[in-house]
C-alpha positions as CSV (number, residue, x, y, z in Angstrom):
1,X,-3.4,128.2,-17.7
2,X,-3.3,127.0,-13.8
3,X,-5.9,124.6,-13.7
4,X,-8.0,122.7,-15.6
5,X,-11.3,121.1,-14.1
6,X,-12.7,118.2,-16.1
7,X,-15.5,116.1,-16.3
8,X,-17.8,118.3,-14.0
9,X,-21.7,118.9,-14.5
10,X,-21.2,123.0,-15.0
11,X,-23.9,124.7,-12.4
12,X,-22.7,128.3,-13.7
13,X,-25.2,130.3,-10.9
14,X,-26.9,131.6,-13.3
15,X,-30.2,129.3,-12.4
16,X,-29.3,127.7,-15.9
17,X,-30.0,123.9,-16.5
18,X,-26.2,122.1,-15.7
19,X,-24.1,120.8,-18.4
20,X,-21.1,118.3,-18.7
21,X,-18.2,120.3,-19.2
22,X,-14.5,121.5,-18.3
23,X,-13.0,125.0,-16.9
24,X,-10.1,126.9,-16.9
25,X,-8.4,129.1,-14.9
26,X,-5.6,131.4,-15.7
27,X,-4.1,134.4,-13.4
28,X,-7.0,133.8,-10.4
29,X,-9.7,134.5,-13.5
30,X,-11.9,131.8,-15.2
31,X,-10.4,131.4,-18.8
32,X,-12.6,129.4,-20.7
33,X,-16.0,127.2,-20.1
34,X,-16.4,125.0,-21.9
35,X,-17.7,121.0,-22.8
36,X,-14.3,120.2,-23.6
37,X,-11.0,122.0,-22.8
38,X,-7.9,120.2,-24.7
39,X,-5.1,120.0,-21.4
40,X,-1.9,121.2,-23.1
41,X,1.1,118.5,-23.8
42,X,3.4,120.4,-21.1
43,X,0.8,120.5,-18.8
44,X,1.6,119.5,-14.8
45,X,-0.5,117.2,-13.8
46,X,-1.4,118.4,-10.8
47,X,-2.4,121.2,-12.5
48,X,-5.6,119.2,-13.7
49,X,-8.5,118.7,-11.3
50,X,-10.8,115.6,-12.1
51,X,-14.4,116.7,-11.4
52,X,-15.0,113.0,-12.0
53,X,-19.0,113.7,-12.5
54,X,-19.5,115.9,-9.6
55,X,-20.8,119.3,-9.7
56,X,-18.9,122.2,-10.2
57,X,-19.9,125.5,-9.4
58,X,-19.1,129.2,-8.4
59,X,-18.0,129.4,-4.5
60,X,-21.1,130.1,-2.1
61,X,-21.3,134.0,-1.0
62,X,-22.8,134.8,2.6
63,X,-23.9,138.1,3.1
64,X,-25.1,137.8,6.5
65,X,-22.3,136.6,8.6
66,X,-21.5,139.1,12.2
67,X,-17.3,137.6,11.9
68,X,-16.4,141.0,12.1
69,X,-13.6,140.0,14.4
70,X,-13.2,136.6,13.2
71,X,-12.2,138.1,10.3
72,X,-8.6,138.8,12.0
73,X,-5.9,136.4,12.7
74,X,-7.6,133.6,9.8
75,X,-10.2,133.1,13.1
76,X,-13.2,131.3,10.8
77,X,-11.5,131.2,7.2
78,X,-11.1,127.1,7.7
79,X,-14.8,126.7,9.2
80,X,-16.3,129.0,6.1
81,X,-13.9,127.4,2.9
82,X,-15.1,123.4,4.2
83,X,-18.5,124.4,3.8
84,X,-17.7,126.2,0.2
85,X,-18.0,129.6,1.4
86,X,-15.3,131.9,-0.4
87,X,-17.1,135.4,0.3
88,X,-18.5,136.8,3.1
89,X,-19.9,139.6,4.3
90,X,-20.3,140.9,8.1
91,X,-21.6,143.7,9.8
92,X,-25.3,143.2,9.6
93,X,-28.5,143.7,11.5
94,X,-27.1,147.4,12.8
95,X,-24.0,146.0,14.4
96,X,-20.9,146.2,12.9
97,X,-17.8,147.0,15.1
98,X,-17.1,149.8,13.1
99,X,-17.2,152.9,12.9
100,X,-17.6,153.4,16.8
101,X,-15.9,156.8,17.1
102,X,-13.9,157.2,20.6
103,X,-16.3,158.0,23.6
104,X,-18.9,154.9,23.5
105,X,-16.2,152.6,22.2
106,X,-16.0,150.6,25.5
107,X,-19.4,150.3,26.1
108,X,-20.3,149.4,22.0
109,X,-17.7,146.4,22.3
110,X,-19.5,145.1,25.7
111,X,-22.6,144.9,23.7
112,X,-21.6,143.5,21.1
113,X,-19.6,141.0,22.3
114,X,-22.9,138.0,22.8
115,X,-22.8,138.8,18.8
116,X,-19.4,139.5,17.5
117,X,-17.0,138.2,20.5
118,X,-14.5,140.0,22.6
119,X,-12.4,142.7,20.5
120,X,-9.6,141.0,19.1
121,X,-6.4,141.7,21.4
122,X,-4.9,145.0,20.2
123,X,-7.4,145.9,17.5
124,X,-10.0,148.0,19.6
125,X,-8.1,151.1,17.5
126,X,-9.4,149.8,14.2
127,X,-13.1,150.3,15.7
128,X,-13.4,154.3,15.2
129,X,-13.9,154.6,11.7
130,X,-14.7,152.0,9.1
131,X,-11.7,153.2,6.9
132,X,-9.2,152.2,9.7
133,X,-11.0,148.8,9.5
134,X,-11.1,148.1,6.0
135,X,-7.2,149.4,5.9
136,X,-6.7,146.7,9.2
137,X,-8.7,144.0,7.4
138,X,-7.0,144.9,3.8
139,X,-3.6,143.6,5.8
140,X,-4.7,140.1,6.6
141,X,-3.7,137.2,4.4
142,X,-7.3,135.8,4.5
143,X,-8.3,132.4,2.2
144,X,-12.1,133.9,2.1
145,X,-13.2,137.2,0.1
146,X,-14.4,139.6,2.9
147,X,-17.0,142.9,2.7
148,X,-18.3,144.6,5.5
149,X,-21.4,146.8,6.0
150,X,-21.9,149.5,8.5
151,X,-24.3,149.2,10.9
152,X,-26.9,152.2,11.4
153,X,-27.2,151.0,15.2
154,X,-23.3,151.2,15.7
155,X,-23.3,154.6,14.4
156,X,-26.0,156.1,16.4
157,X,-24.3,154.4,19.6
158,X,-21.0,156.0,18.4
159,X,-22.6,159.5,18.7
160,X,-25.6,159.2,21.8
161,X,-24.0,155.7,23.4
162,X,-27.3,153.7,24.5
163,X,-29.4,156.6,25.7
164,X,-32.9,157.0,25.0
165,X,-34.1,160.0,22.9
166,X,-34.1,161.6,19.8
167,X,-30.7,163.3,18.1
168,X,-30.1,166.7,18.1
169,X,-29.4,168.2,15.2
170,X,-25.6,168.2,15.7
171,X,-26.0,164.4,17.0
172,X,-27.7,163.7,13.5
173,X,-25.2,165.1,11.5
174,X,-22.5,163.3,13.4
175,X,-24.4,160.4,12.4
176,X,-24.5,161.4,8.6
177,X,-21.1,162.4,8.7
178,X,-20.0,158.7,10.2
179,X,-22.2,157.0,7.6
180,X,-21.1,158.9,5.1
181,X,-17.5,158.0,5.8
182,X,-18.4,154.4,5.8
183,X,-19.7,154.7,2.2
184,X,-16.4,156.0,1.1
185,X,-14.2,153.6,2.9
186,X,-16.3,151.2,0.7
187,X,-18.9,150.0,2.6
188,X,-20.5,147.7,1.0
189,X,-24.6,148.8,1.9
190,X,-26.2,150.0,5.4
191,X,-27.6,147.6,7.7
192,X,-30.2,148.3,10.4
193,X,-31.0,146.3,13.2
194,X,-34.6,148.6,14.0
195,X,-35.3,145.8,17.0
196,X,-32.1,146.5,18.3
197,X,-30.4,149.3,21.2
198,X,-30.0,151.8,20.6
199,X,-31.9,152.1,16.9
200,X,-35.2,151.1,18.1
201,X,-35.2,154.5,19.7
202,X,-35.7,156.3,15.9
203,X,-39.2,156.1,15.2
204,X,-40.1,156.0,11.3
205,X,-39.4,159.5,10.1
206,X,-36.2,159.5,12.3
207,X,-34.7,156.3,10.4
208,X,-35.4,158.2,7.7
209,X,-33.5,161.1,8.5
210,X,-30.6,159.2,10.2
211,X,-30.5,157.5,6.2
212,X,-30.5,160.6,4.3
213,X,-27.1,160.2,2.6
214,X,-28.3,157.1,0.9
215,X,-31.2,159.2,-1.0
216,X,-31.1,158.1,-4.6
217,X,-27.5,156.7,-4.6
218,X,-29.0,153.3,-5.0
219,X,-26.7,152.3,-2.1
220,X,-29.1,149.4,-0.3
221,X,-30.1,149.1,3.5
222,X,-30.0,145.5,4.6
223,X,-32.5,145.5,7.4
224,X,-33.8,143.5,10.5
225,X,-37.0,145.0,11.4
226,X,-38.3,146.2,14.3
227,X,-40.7,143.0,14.5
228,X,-40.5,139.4,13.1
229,X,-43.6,138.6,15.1
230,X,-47.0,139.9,15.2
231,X,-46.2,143.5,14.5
232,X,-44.4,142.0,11.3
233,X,-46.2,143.6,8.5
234,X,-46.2,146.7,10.7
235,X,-42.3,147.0,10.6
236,X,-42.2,145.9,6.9
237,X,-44.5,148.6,5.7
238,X,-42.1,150.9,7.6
239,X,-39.0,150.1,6.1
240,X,-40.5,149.6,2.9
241,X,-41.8,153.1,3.1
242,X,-38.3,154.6,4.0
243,X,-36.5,152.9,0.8
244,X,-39.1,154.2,-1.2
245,X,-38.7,157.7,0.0
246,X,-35.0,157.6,0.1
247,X,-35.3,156.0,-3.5
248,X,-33.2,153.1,-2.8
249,X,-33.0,148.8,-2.6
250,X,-34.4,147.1,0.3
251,X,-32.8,144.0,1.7
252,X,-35.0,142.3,4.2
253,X,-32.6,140.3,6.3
254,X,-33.5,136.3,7.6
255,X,-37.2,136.6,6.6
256,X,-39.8,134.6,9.2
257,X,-42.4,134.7,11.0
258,X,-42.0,134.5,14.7
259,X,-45.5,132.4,16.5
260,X,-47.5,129.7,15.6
261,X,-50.0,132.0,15.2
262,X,-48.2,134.1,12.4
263,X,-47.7,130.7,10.0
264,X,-49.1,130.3,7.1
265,X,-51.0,133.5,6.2
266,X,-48.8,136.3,7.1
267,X,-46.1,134.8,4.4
268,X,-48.3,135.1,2.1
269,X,-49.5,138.4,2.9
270,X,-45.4,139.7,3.3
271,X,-44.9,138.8,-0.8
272,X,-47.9,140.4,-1.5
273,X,-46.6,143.5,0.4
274,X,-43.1,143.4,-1.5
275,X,-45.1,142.9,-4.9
276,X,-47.5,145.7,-4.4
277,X,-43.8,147.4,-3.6
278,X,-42.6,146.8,-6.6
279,X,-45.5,148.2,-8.5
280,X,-44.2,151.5,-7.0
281,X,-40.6,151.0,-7.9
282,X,-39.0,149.9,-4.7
283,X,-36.6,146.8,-5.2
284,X,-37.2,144.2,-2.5
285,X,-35.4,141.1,-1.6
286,X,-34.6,139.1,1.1
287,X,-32.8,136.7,2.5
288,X,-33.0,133.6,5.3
289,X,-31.3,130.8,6.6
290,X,-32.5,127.1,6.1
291,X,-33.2,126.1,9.9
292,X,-36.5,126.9,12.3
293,X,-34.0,127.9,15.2
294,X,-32.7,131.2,15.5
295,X,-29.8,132.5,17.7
296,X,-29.7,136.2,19.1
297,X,-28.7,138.2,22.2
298,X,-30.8,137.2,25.3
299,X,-31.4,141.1,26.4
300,X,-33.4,141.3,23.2
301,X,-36.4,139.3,24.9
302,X,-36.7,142.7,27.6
303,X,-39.3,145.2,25.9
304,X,-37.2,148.0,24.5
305,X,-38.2,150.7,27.0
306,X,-36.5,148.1,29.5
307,X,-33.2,147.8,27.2
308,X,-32.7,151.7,27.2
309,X,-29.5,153.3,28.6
310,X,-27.0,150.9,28.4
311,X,-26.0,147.5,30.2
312,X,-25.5,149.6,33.7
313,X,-29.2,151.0,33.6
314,X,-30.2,147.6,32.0
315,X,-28.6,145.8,35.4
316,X,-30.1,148.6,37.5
317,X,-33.6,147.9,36.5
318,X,-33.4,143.9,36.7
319,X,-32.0,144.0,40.3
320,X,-35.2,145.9,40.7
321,X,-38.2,143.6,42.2
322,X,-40.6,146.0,41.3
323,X,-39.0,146.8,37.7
324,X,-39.4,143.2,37.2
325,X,-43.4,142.7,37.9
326,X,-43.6,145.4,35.1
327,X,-41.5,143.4,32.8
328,X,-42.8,140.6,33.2
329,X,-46.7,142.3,33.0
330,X,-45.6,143.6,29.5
331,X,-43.9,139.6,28.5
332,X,-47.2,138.3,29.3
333,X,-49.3,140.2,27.0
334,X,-48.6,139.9,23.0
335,X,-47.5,142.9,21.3
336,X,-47.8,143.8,17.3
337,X,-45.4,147.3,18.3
338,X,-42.4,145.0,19.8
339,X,-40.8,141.5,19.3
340,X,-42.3,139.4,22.0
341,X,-40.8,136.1,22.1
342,X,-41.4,135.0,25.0
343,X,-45.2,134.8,24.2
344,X,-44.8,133.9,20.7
345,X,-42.2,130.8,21.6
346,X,-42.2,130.2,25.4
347,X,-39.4,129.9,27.5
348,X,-39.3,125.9,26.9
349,X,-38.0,126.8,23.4
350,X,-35.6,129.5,24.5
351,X,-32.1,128.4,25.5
352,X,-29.2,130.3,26.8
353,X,-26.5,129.2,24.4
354,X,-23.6,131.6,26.2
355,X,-23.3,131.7,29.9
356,X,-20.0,132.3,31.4
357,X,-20.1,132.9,35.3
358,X,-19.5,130.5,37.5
359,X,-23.6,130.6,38.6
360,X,-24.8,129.9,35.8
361,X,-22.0,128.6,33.6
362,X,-22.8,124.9,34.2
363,X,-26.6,125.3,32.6
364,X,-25.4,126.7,29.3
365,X,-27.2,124.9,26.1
366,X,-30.3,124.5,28.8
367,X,-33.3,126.2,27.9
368,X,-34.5,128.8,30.6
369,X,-38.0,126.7,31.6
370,X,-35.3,123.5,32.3
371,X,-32.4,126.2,34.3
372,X,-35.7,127.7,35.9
373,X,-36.8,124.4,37.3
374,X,-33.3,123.1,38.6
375,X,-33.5,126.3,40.3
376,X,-36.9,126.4,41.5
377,X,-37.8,129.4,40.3
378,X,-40.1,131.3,37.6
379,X,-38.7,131.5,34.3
380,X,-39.8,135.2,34.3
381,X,-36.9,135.7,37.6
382,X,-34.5,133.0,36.2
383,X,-34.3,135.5,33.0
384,X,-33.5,138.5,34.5
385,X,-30.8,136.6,37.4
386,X,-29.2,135.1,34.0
387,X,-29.1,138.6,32.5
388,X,-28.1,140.4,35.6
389,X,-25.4,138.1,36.9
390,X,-23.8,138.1,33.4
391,X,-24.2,141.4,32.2
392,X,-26.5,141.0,29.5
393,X,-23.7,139.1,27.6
394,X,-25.6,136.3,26.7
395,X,-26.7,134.5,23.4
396,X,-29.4,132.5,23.2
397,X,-31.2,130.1,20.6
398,X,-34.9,130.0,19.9
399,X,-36.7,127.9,18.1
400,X,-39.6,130.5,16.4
401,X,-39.9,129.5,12.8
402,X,-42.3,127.0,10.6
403,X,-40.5,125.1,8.0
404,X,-43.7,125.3,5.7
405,X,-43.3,129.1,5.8
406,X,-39.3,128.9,5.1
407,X,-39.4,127.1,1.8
408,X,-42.4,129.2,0.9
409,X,-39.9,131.9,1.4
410,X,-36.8,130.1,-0.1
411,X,-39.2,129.3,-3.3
412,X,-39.4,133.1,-4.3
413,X,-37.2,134.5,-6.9
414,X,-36.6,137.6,-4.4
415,X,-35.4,134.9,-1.9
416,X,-31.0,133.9,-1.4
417,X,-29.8,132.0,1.4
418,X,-27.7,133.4,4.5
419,X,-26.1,131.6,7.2
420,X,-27.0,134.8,10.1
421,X,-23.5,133.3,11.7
422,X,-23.2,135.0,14.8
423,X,-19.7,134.5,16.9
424,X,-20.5,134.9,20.8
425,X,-17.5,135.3,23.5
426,X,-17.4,131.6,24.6
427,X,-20.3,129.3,25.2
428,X,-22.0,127.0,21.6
429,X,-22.1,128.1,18.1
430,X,-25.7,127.8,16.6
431,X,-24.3,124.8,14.0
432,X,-25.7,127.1,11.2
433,X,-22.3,128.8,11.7
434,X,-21.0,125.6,10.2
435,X,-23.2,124.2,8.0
436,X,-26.0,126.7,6.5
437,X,-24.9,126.6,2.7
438,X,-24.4,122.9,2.6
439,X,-27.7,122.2,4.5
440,X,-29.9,123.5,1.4
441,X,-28.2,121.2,-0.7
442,X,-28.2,118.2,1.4
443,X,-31.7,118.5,2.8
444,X,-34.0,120.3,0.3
445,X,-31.9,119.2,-3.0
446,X,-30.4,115.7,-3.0
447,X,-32.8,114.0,0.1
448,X,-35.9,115.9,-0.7
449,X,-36.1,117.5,-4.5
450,X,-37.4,120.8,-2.9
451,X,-35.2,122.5,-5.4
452,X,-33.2,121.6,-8.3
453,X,-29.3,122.0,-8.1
454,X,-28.9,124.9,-10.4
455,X,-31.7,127.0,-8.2
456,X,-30.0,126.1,-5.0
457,X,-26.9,127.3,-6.4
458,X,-28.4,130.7,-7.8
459,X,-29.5,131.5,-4.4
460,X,-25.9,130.7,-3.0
461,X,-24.1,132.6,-5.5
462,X,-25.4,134.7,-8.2
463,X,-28.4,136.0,-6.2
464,X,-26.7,137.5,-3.1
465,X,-23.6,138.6,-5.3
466,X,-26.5,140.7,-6.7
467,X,-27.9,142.1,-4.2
468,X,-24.9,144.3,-2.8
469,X,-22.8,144.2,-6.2
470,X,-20.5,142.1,-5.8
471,X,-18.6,140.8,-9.0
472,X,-18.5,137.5,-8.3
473,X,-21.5,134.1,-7.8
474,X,-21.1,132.8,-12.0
475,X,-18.5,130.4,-13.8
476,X,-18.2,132.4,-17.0
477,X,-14.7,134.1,-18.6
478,X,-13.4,137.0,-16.9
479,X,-14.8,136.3,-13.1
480,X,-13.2,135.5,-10.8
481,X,-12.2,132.0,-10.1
482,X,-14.0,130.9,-6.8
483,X,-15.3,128.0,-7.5
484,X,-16.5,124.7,-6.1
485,X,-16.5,121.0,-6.8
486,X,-18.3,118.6,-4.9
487,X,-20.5,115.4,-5.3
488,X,-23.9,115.7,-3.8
489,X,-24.2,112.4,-2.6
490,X,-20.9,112.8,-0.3
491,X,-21.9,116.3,1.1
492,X,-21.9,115.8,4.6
493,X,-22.3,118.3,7.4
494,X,-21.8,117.3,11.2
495,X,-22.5,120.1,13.0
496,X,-25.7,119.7,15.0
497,X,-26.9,121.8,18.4
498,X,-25.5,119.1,20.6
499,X,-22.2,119.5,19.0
500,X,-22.0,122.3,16.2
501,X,-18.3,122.7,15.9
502,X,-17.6,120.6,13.4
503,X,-16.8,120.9,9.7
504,X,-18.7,119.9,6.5
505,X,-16.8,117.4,4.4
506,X,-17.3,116.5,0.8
507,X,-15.6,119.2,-0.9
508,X,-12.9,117.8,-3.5
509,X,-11.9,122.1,-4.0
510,X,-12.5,125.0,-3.3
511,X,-10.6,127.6,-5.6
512,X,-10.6,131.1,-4.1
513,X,-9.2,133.6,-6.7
514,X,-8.0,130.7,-8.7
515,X,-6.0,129.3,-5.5
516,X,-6.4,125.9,-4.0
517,X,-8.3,126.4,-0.5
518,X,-9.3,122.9,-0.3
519,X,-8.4,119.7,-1.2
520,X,-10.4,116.9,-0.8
521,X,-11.5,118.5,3.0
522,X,-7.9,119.3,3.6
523,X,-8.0,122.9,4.1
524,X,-4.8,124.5,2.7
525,X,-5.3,128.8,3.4
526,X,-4.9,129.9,0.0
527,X,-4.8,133.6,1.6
528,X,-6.2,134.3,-1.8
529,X,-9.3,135.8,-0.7
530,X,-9.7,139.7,-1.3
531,X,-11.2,143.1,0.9
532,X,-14.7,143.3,-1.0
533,X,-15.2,147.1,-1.2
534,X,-18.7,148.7,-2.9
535,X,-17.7,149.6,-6.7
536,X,-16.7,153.4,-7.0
537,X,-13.8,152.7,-3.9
């Protein structure tokens, strides 16, 4: 054996009641579990990890991270071990930074840079397809296991760039042929971003189309829908109806429900729509992350027939005074067919996270009512100046969501937790990219008995593991070792939105593939973690 943990209440994430226990690990596998393991007589020392009483369970999995370039070079491995994190998976909500093909490579990087960050120096190659970034990312000496899914918005973009329009027939297959190569590469699922350029431009039937090579392969689509406001149920029925006729799992991705006006009944109405689902046979789940603020690009508030073409025609239309009165004419009014925030939250509750020219650098974390009055200007003009002067690459936060409405969510057996960790080119993280996992177990276990310890830990670990077949997410012989020990009443996390950089502490380990990653919130880089590929590759 390599280690021994003793002494440790065993959560094994399978939402089973904790018991007092040890665990061994032998050859980066768990060996035995067990309420007492007998530590051999030539047995190191150091080789024996005192639990002393705290909790010990498998390491946290994140599938809904967008680190698909922080993935290189160890960029977040430190930030995601502190907080217990030892898998991860990126490219979600549509836009993954592979497969990009060659023509629209430039131009896909630009915009997703307010998501993913800059392309990491000498690695814009590795874009094209998604095998020659899994072989790139298969190199690097990670300490975190890492999958990636392949974003239905990237591939489209990869083939038509940001124009407006349906596919031709030799577009679409050039899209099933991309997607198609993804899956093999090992791919871990699709994700769609339907409120996104350029895939808000398939209606219904043409997502379904664009999807065919999933039908009946049980390969899931993890999905941000076209609308998280009043349009919600709207967008739900419509991806629920394309699983169910392409015969596959539906993942919805960071469930809420955008506007006061939308809290309290709609949830209830959403679980009622994935129950009646599953009457017919389609698998729903979902996922969402544990604070009211969410972070996004700042070109997402423009109505989508505004967002067509590309950052050059986006530009073009907002240094147009007369393009702007018919913006801001559509802001003004709610709409159940796109995501309005700025109706649904107000500007007052919309900040500009990322700014980076020297105009507007000095106002970024401000929201755009406070930038819009140090200017003296309307919001509505501030907006489109922001966008204009810094090319649409620009994050913001917003605060949409009702806490009432995310525990009813989190509550649900369907429900596992995500972080939603976005990376923008220079400005503030959103402190969720620091703190999500242990933020469920500080807030709604230990200081408020929402949930008990082994439920928070199912929808950490076993849960999402599920969802996109991932072997891992349970302390039991034969899995891998990634595990976690911790005592809840230490668990600490710093990051806030004044200053999120900063990591969680209270970790005394985190194993990743039986490998020391940290050590009493001394990170060590294991480079133990593994390339996550979907089973078959």
């Amino acid at each position: 054996m390599d280690y021994i943990i003793k002494n440790g209440w065993i959560v094994n994430g399978k939402n089973e009641k904790p018991f007092y226990g040890d665990l061994a690990v032998k050859n980066g596998k768990i060996e035995e579990v067990g309420e007492h393991i007998e530590v051999p007589s030539d047995f190191s020392g150091k080789c024996v990890l005192d639990a002393a009483g705290g909790y010990v369970t498998p390491g946290f999995i994140d599938i809904h991270r967008h680190g698909d370039w922080q993935a290189f070079g160890n960029g977040d491995d430190e930030l995601l071990n502190r907080q217990g994190l030892t898998t991860v998976v990126n490219g979600n909500c549509g836009l993954s930074v592979a497969p990009v093909g060659e023509k629209f490579r430039e131009e896909i990087a630009g915009f997703l840079s307010s998501v993913t960050g800059e392309v990491r120096q000498g690695q814009a190659d590795v874009m094209s397809t998604m095998s020659s970034y899994l072989a790139a990312l298969s190199k690097e000496k990670r300490s975190v296991n890492t999958g990636m899914l392949a974003g239905n918005g990237t591939i489209r973009a990869g083939v038509k760039g940001y124009a407006p329009g349906k596919l031709s027939d030799e577009e679409m297959h050039q899209v099933w042929n991309a997607l198609e190569e993804s899956l093999a590469a090992g791919a871990l699922g699709v994700s769609l971003g339907v409120a996104y350029a350029p895939e808000f431009e398939y209606d219904r039937d043409g997502l379904a189309q664009a999807l065919q090579p999933l039908k009946g392969t049980g390969i899931p689509i993890t999905t941000h829908v076209r609308n998280e406001g009043d349009g919600i149920l709207l967008a739900l029925q419509e991806v629920i109806s394309v699983a169910e006729e392409l015969q596959i799992p539906l993942h919805v991705s960071h469930l809420k429900c955008i506007g006061q006006k939308n809290w309290g009944d709609t949830p209830v109405k959403i679980l009622q729509l994935f129950d009646q689902a599953a009457e017919r046979g389609v698998k729903v789940d979902f996922d969402l992350y544990p604070y009211l603020t969410g972070s996004t690009q700042l070109v997402h508030l423009l109505p989508p027939q505004f967002q067509e073409g590309g950052t050059d025609a986006i530009c073009a239309r907002l240094a147009d005074p007369a393009c702007r009165k018919e913006i801001t004419k559509v802001l003004q009014q709610p709409s159940d067919i796109f995501e309005n925030i700025v109706e649904l939250a107000g500007f007052e509750r919309i900040y500009a996270s990322t700014l980076h020219t020297q105009q507007f650098g000095s106002y970024a974390g401000q929201s755009i009512s406070a930038i819009a009055k140090q200017l003296g200007k309307d919001p509505y003009d501030t907006l489109y100046d922001i966008l204009l002067a810094e090319r649409c690459q620009v994050t913001m936060l917003d605060t949409i969501a009702s806490e009432e409405d995310m525990l009813y969510f989190l509550k649900d057996s369907r429900a596992n937790l995500i972080s939603d960790a976005i990376y923008p080119a220079g400005g503030k993280y959103h402190p969720r990219v620091y703190g999500a996992f242990p933020k469920l177990l500080t807030d709604y276990v230990r200081d408020r008995n929402v949930f008990s310890i082994e439920e928070a830990v199912y929808k950490m670990t076993a849960k999402p593991a599920a969802v996109l077949g991932l072997n891992r997410g349970i302390l039991q012989k034969g899995m891998p070792a990634d595990i976690n020990v911790f005592h809840l009443d230490k668990l600490q996390i710093h990051a806030d939105f004044q200053n999120p950089d900063q990591y969680c502490t209270g970790f005394d380990y985190v194993l990743v593939g039986g490998e020391i990653a940290v050590e009493k919130d001394q990170y060590r880089n294991s480079k133990s973690g593994v390339l996550q590929r979907r089973s078959g590759n």
